[in-house]
N, C-alpha and C positions, 0 to 999 in steps of 0.2 A: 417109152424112153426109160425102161425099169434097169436095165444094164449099166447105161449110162450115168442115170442116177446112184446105183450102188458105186461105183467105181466115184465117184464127186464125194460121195460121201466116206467113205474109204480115205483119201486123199485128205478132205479137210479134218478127216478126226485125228490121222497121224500128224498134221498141220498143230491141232490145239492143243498138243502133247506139250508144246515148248520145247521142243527137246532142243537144245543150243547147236548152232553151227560152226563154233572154234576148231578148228583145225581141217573145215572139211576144204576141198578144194577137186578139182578138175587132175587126173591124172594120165599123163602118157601111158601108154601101152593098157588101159582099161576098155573091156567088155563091158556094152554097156544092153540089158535089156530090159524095156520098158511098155508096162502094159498100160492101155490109156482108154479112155470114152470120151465123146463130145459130141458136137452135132455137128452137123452140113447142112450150109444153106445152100440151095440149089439155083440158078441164072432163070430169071423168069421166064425165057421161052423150051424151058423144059418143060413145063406143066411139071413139076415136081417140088409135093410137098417140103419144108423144111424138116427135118426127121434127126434122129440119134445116130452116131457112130460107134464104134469099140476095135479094137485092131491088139498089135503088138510092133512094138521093134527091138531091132538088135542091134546092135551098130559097136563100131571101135575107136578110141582115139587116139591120131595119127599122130597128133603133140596134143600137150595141153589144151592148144588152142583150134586146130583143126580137127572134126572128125567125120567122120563116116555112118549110115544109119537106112539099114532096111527095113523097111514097113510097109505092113499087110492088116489092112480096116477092110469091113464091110460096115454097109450102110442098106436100111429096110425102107422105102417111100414110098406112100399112093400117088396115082398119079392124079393133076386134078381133073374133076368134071367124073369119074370114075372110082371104081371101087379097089382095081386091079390094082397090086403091088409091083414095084418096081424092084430088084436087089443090086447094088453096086459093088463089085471089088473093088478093092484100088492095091495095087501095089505099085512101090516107089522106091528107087535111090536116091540117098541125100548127102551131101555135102555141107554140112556146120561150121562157122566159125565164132570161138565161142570169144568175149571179153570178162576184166576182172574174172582172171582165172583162179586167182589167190584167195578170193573169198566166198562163203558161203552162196551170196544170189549173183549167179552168174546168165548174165544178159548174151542171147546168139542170135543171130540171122542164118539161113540156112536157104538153098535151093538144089534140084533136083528134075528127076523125069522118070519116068514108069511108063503105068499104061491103066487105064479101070473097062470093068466087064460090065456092060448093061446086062440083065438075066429079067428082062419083063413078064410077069406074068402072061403076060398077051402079048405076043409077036416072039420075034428071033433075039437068040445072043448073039450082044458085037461089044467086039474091043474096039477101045480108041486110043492112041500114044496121050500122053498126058505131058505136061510143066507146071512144076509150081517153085513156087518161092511165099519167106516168111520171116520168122523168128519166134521169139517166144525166154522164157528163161528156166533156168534150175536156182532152185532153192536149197542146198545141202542141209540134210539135218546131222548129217555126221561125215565122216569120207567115204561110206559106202551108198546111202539113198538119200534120193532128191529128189523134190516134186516138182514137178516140167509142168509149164506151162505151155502152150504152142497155138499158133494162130497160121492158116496156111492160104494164099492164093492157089488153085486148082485150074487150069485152063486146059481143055481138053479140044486137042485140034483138029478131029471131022466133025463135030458139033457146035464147032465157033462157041463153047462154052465154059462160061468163067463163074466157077464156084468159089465157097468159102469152107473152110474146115478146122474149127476151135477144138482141143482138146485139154485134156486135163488128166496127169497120170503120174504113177513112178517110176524114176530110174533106179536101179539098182548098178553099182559102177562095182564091176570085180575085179580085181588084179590089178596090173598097172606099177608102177612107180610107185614108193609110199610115203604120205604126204610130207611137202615140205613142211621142217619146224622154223619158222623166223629164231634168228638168235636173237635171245632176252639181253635188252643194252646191260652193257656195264651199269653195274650201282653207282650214280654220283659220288662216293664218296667211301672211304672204306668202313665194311661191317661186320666188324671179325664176328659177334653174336647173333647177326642173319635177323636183326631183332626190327630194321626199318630204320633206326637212328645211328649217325654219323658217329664213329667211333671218338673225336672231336667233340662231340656235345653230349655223350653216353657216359650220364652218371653212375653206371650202373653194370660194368661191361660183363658178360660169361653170365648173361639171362640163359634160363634154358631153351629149347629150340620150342615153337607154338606157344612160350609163353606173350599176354598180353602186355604192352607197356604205355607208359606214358610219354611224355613231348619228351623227357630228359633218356628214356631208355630202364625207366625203373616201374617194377612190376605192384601191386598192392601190398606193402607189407604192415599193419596193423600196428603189432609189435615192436617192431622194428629189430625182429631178430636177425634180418639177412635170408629168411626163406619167405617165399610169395604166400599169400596169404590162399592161392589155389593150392596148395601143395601143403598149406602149414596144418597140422593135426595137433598142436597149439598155440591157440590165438595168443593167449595171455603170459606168454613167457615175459619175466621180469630184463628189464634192461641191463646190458653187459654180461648177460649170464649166456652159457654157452649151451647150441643146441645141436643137435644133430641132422640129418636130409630133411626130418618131415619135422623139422620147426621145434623139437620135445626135448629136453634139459637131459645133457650128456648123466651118463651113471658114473661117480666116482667107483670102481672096480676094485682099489688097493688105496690101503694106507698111506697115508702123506704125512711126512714129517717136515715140517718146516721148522728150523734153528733161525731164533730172534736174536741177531746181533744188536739185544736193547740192554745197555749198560748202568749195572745200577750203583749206586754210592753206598758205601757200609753204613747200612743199616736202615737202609733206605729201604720204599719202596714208592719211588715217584717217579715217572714215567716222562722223560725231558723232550722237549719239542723236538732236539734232534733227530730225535727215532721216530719219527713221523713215518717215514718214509720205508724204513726200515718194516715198520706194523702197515704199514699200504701193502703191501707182499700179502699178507695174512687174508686182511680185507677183498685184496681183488680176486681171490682165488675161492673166498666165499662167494663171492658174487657171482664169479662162473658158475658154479656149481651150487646154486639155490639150494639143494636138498640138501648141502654135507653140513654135517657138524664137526665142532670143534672141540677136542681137550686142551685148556691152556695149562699145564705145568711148570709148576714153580721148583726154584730150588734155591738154597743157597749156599755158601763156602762153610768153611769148620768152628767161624768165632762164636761163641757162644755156646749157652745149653741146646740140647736134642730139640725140646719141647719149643722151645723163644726161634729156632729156627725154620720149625714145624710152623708157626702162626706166622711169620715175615714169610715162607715161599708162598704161603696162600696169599698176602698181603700181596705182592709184587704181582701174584696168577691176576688175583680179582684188579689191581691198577690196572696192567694189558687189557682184559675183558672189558675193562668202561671204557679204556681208552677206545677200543674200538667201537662200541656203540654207539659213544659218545659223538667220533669225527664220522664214524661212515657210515652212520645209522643200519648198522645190522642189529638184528635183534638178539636179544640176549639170552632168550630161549635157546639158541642154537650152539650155544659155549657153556661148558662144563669146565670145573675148576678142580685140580688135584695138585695138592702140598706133597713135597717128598722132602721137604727140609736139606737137610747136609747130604742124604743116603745115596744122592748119584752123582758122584762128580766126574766131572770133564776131563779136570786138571787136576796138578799137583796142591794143595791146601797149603804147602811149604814155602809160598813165598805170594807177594803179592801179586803178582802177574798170573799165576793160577787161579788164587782164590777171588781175582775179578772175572775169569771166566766159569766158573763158576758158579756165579752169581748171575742167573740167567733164567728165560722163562722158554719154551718149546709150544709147538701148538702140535698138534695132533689130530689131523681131520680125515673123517672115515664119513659115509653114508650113515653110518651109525647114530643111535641119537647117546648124545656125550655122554660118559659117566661124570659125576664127582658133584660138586651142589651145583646151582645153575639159581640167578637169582635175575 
């Protein structure tokens, strides 16, 4: 039974492949040819041992469900009480009707008729017409091969003889129709970010596409910069500060001037609650931009000497600098302080509506690290 055996073993090794059966199925207008082994057990008034089989078939199918299938086995037996071997042909046409066509292990019944050749060692060849009937099933491991099982009654009618014939093979299915896809239901609910969460309950919408999330639709972000912590190339950007794709503190490129509409009293240099808001401008734009530094520039109108104006725009520069450290705890490292006294005015010095705008502080923010003192 060494044929036999090889072809079983063949069979269960492609078996413990796992190889998945999703999409396979049964196809109209598919060739189907299938080599197999098994054994025949033979009706006890043969005097014929139980013995191996091996064959081929071909066959087509006629739908899904109905098909067609020629097959040609031999079989080797002694006979008993004897040493002399026996050889049987068998060929056969069959008729299939297969169920659950739609999935991988598809269950058939099948019957037919032929004819088998006795070829005895010892005496004459004789053919006898044959009928059998069975079933058996396929197993798809993909939409092209399947392993068949089959199991057959054999009844051969000048020998009033009823055999049996188990085999074990594969189909190979070519051509045909190609496989049905089932349509994937509608999403319950709409998802505009393909992300699994209900746009409804997505904290988080325009995830990118394979990213992982959680119950709300939001991905791991550490930081809490706004990029996924799979994607972020830095973990540790500080809060409100601005980043670019992969998570990293945008580059200020150009100079930024920002005009403090922070108003100060002649001769002043105290910095009034109202401007609060006015110096939050300054603040948030540091905080975007962690790395930038700041010049605060002081100046003031034309009353006084050179020198006495000199030391009040500083005065006014270094108020703005606390001020800000003070409410937005930025560091003070990062602000430079430069007096320019009377020497830049805005306005006209001629009247007092000039000489209050004038009187005024600038910030000045580059990637640069600040000129002027820094305390």
């Amino acid at each position: 039974m060494r044929t036999a055996g090889v072809i079983a073993a063949v069979c269960v090794a492609v078996l413990a492949l796992g190889v998945s059966g999703a999409g396979a199925e049964m196809r109209q207008g598919a060739f189907n040819v299938r080599p197999f082994g098994g054994v025949t057990v033979f009706e006890g008034n043969q005097d014929l041992d139980t013995t191996y089989t091996y064959g081929l078939g071909a066959g087509y199918n006629i739908t899904r469900n109905l098909g067609a299938e020629f097959t040609f086995n031999h079989a080797d037996s002694d006979a008993h009480g004897n040493s002399s071997e026996v050889e049987a042909y068998l060929y056969k046409l069959d008729v299939s009707y297969s169920f659950l066509e739609d999935g991988p292990l598809v269950p058939y019944v099948a019957l037919g008729g032929g004819a088998v050749t006795w070829d005895p060692e010892l005496g004459e060849t004789d053919t006898d017409p044959l009928f059998n009937w069975g079933g058996g099933a396929k197993y798809f491991f993909n939409d092209k091969v399947a392993l068949q099982a089959d199991l057959r009654h054999i009844a051969a009618f000048d020998d009033n003889a009823n055999n049996f014939m188990g085999t074990l093979g594969l189909n190979f299915q070519i051509g045909g129709e190609p496989p049905r896809r089932v349509a994937l239901e509608p999403p319950p609910c709409p998802d505009e970010d393909n992300d699994g969460v209900c746009d409804d309950k997505d904290k988080c919408p325009g995830t990118a596409p394979g990213t992982e999330v959680d119950a709300d639709g939001c991905c791991a972000d550490g930081d809490k910069d706004g990029v996924c912590d799979s994607v972020d190339s830095c973990l540790d950007t500080a809060p409100g500060a601005k980043v670019n794709e992969v998570g990293c503190y945008l580059v200020l490129k150009e100079k930024v001037v920002i005009n403090l509409y922070v108003q100060f009293d002649f001769d002043k240099a105290t910095v009034k609650p109202e401007f609060h808001n006015e110096l939050k401008k300054v603040a948030d734009f540091m905080i975007q931009y962690p790395n930038a530094k700041a010049v605060l520039e002081g100046h003031t109108d034309n009353q006084g000497t050179d020198a006495y104006n000199m030391r009040l725009s500083k005065s006014r520069a270094d108020a703005v600098r606390n001020y800000l450290v003070q409410n937005f705890k930025i560091s003070a490292g990062r602000f430079g302080v430069v007096a320019f006294g009377e020497s830049r005015p805005v306005a006209t010095n001629d009247n007092e509506e000039g000489r209050y705008k004038n009187r005024r502080v600038e910030a000045v923010i580059t990637e640069k690290t600040p000129a002027g003192e820094a305390k």
